[in-house]
C-alpha positions in Angstrom: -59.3 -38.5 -23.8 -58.5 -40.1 -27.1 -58.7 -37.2 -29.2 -57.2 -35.4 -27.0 -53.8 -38.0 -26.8 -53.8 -38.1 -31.1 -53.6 -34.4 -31.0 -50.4 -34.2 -28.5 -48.8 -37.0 -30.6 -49.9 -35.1 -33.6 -48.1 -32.0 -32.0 -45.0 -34.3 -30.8 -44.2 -35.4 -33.8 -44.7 -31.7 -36.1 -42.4 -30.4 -33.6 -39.7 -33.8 -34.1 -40.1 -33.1 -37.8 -39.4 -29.2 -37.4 -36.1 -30.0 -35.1 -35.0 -32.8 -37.5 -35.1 -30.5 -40.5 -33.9 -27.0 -38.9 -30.1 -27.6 -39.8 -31.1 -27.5 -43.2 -33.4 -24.5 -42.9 -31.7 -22.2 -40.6 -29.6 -20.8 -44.3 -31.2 -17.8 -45.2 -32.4 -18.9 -48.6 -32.2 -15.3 -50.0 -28.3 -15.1 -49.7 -26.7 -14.4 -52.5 -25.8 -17.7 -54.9 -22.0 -18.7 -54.1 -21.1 -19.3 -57.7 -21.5 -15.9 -58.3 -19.8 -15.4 -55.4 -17.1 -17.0 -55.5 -16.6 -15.6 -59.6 -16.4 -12.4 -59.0 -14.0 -12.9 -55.8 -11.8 -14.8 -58.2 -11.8 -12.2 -60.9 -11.5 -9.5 -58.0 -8.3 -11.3 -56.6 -7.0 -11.7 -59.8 -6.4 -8.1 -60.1 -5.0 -7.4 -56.7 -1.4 -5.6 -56.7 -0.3 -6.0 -52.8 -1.6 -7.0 -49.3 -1.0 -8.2 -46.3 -1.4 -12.0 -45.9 -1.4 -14.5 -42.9 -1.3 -18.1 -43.2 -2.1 -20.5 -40.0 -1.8 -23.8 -39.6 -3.2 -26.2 -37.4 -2.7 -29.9 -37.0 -0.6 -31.7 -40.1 -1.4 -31.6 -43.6 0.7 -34.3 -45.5 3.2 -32.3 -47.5 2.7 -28.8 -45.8 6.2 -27.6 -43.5 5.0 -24.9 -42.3 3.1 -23.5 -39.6 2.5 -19.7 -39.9 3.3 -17.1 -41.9 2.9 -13.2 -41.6 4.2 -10.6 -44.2 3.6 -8.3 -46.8 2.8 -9.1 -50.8 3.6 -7.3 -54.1 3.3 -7.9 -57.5 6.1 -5.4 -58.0 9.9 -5.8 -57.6 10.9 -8.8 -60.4 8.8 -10.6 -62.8 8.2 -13.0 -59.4 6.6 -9.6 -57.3 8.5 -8.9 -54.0 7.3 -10.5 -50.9 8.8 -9.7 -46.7 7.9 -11.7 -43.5 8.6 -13.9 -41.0 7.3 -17.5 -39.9 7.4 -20.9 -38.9 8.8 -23.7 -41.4 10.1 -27.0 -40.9 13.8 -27.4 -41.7 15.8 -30.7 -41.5 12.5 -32.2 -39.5 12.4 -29.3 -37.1 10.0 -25.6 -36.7 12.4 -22.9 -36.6 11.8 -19.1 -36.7 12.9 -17.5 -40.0 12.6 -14.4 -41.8 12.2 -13.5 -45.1 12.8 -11.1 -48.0 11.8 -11.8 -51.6 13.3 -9.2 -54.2 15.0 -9.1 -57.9 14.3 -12.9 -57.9 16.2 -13.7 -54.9 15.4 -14.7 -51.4 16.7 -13.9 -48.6 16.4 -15.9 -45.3 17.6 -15.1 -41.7 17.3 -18.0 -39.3 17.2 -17.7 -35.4 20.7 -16.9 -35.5 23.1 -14.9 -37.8 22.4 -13.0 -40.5 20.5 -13.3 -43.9 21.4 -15.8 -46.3 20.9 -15.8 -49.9 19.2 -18.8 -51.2 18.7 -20.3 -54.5 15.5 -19.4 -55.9 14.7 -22.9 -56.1 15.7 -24.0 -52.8 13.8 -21.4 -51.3 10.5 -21.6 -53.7 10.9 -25.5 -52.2 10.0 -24.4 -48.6 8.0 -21.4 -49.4 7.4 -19.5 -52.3 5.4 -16.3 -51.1 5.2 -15.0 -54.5 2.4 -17.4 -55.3 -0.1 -15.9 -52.9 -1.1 -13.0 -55.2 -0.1 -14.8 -58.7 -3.5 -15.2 -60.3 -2.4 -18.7 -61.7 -1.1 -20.0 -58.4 -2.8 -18.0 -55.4 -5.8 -17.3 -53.8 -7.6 -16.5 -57.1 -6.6 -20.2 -58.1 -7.7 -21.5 -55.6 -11.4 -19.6 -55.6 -11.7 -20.9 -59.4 -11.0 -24.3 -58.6 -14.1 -24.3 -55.8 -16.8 -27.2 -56.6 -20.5 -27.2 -55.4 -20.1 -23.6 -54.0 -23.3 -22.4 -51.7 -23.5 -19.1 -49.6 -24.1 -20.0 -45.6 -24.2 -17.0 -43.5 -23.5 -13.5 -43.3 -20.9 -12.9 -40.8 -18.8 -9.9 -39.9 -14.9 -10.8 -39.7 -12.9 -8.3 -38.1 -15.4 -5.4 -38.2 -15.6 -6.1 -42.3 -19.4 -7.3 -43.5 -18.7 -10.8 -45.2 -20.7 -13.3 -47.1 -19.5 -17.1 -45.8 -19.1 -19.7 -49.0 -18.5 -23.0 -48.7 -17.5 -25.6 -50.9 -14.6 -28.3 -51.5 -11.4 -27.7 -53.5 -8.8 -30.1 -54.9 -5.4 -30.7 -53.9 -4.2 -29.7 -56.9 -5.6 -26.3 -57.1 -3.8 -25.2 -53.2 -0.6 -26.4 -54.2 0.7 -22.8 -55.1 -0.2 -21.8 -51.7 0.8 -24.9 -50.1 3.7 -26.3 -51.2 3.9 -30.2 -51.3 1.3 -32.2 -52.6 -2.0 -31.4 -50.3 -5.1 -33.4 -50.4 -8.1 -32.5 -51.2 -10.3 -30.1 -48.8 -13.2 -28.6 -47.4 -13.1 -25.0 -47.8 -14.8 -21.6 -46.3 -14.2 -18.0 -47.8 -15.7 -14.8 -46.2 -16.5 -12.2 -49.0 -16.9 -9.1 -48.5 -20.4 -8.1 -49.4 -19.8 -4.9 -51.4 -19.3 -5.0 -55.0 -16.3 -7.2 -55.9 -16.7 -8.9 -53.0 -12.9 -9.4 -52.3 -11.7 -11.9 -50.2 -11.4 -11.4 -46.6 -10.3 -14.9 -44.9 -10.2 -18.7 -46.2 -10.4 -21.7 -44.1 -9.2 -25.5 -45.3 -10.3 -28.3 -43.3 -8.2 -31.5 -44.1 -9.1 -35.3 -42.8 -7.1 -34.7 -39.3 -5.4 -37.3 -37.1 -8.7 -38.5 -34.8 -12.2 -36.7 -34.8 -10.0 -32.9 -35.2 -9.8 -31.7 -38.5 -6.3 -30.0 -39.7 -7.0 -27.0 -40.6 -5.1 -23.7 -43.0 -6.2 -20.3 -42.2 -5.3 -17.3 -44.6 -6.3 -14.4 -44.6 -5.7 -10.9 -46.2 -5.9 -7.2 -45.5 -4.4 -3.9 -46.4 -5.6 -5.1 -50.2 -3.6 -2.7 -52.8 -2.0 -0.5 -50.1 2.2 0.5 -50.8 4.7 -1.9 -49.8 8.1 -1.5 -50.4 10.6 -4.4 -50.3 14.1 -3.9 -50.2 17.7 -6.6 -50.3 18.0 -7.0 -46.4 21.4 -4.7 -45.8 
């Protein structure tokens, strides 16, 4: 019976040592490397002309007044691009629902009541500056070459679009285009698209939450390069 104890404790402990270890090995370890990855997404985003761009967030992120965002990007329409949406932005300590126009280098904003109003640039850049989603120097593209110890996870289809899932972490100072204030630094997720140039498709920040939740900023982007037309609201 002895022998026949060693070899289920022999067994026991293979199969502890496979379940302690399968975290680690359940990443396919022929994905493609995520610096490469992430490069050519970068250079890819870099080059984009207009899209359509949403921008969640959940929990609080010190610094961040805002909680969504919806609308449509271009790099035409002013030496700033053109930019038209709506969301949700804290305002004198409160969410309110506004929407916007950027055009000619002025912004328009219409509350929940009344009409548009034209803001000063700055003013309005200090709440949300929607221009710097696409700018390769403040965006998304920014934010891609800031990425540290990038390494591809999983392939996972997003919305009916084959991605590649990167992760990696990203300083605070490299999301502050897209995020005004000063945010700290993050965990971060991007889902490229596996074809050649493997745009961008969504990107996920996790910031040290309130408890055991994380706070987390969700943007994604579709309709890559397609017309948009923005226009001074009448």
């Amino acid at each position: 019976m002895a022998p026949r104890r060693t070899l289920l404790a022999t067994l026991l402990l293979t199969v502890a040592a496979v379940a302690g270890c399968s975290d680690e090995s359940a990443v396919d370890p022929n994905l493609p490397d995520g610096a490469t990855l992430i490069r050519e997404a970068a250079a890819t985003t870099a080059g984009i002309r207009s899209a359509h761009f949403t921008l969640d967030v959940t929990g609080t992120v010190p610094g961040v007044g805002l909680q969504n965002l919806d609308g449509d990007l271009t790099k035409d329409g002013g030496p700033s691009g053109a930019a038209k949406g709506s969301g949700r932005l804290e305002l004198s300590g409160q969410l309110v629902e506004v929407e916007f126009v950027l055009v000619d280098e002025k912004i328009y904003v219409k509350g929940p009541t009344g009409g548009f109003q034209q803001l000063p640039v700055a003013l309005g850049a200090s709440v949300y500056d929607p221009s710097a989603v696409l700018d390769p120097d403040r965006g998304i593209a920014k934010i891609l070459t800031g990425v540290t110890e990038p390494r591809t996870t999983a392939r996972e289809d997003v919305d009916g679009t084959a991605t590649l899932k990167v992760e990696g972490k990203v300083a605070g100072a490299a999301l502050a285009g897209v995020l005004p204030g000063s945010p700290p630094d993050a965990e971060v997720s991007f889902w490229v698209r596996e074809e050649t140039g493997n745009l961008p498709v969504k990107a996920s920040l996790s910031f040290p939450g309130s408890g055991d939740e994380p706070s987390t900023v969700d943007v994604t982007l579709s309709d890559v390069d397609k017309p948009v037309t923005v226009t001074p609201p009448a």
